[in-house]
N, C-alpha and C positions, 0 to 999 in steps of 0.2 A: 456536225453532220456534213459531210464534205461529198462532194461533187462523184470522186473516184469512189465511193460505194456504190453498190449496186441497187436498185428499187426493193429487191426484196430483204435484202438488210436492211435500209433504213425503216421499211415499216415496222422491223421488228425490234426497232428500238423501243418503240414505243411501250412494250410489251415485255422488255427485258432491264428496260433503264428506267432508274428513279432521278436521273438530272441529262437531261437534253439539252444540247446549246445545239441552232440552227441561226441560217440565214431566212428569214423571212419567208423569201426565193424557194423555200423549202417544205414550207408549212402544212403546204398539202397531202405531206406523207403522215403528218400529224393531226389526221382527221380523227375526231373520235377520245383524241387525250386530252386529259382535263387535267394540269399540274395546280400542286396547291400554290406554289408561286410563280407568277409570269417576270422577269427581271428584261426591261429593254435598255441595252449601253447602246451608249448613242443615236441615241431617239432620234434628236435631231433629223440627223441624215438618213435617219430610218422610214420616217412618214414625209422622204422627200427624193431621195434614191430610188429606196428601195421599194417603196410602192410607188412601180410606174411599166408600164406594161414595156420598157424594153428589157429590164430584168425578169420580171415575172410572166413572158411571155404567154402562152393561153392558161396559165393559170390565176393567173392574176384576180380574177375573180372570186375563187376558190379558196387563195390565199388571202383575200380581206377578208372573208367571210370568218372562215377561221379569226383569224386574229381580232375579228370585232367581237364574235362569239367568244372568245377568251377573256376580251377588257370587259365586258358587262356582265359576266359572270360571274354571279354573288360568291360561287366557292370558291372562287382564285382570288389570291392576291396579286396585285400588280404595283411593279415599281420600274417608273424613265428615271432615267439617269441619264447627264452631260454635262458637260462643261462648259455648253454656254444652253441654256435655256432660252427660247424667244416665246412670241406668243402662238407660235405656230401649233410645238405640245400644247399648250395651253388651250386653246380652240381647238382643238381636234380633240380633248380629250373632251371640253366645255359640249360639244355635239354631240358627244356618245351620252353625256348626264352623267357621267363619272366624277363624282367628290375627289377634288384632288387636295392632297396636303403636301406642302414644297416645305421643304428641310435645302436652307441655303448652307453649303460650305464654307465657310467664314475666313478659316485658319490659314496662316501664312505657308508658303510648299517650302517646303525643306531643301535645302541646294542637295543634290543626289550624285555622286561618281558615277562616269559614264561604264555599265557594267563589262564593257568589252574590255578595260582594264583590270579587270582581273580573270572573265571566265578566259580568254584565250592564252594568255599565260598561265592557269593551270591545267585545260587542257592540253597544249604543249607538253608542260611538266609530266601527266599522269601518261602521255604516249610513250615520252620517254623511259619510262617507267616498265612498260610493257604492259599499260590497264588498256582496256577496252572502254572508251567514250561514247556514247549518244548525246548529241547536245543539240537542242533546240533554238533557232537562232529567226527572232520575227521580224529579221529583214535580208531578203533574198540581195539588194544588192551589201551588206556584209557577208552574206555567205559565198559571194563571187570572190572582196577582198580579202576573207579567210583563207581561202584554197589556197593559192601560192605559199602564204606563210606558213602553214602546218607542214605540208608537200616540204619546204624550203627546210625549217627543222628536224623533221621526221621523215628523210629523203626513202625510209625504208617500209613505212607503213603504208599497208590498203587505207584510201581513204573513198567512203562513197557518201554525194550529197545528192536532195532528194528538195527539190524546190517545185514540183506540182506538174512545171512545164515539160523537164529536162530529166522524167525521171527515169531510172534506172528498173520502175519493173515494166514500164511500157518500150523500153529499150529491150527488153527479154517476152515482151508477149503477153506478161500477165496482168489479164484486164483485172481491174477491180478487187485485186486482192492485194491491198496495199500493205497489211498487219503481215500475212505469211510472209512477204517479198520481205519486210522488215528484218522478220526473225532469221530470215536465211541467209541475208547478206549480214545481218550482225555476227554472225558466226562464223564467216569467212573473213572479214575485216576487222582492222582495231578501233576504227571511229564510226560513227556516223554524224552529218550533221542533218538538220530536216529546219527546211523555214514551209510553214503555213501562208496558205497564198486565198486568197477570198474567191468561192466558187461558186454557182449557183445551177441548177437544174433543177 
């Protein structure tokens, strides 16, 4: 649920979607939905961030409410997840009188190739090509050092990037209508690239 929608869409999320991802920051649009799973990643930071009245400004009330109303609710399931667990979850959940069961991760991580060696050489590849790319990219400073090099091998392609702050439909006027702005520059361009930036209202 991101910031650049507008109030009267988001509530009708609620209404039209069976899986919601929000910021906390948000919850108050989600008055009244009762999902059958509650999923919080990065808890941690969640009941430490994110509930604290300069994110949540005069809602902040509103939005604990909710979300307390969610974790003691016999119909919902609920699951924290993170990476490092303290007793912080722990007591906060210990307060509400919510039974918790901790499932520890055990298993060794896997060494991983870092993914930009290969999405940006085959999108390279498919420009050249003459395909049209959308690619998703969850860090705005790579999409600053991607620009030059695509521009640099694809000297002839439209390329437009859309990182939340700098973007091209509030450069043209169009409030809040992030998805048509989408469709219409993908039509005129051969790529697009879009990094997800954390918003809150």
């Amino acid at each position: 649920m991101s910031a650049n929608m507008d109030c009267e869409n988001k509530r009708l999320l609620k209404a039209h979607c069976d899986r919601i991802c929000c910021s906390l920051e948000s919850l108050h649009y989600l008055d009244g939905f009762t999902p059958d799973l509650l999923i919080m990643d990065e808890c941690e930071a969640c009941l430490s961030s994110h509930i604290s009245m300069n994110t949540n400004k005069d809602k902040a009330d509103i939005n604990f409410d909710i979300l307390k109303n969610l974790l003691v609710n016999p119909q919902v399931n609920v699951m924290f997840a993170d990476a490092f667990w303290s007793k912080k979850t722990t007591e906060f959940l210990n307060d509400l009188k919510i039974p918790v069961s901790l499932f520890e991760y055990t298993s060794p991580m896997k060494k991983k190739i870092a993914i930009e060696c290969h999405v940006l050489p085959t999108l390279i590849n498919k420009l050249k090509k003459n395909e049209r790319c959308f690619c998703f990219i969850s860090s705005a400073t790579k999409l600053k050092e991607w620009m030059p090099i695509i521009k640099e091998n694809c000297p002839s392609k439209k390329i437009v990037a859309y990182d939340g702050k700098d973007s091209y439909n509030q450069k043209e006027g169009s409030k809040n209508k992030i998805v048509d702005a989408f469709q219409a520059h993908f039509r005129k361009n051969a790529t697009m690239k879009y990094n997800a930036t954390i918003q809150t209202s």
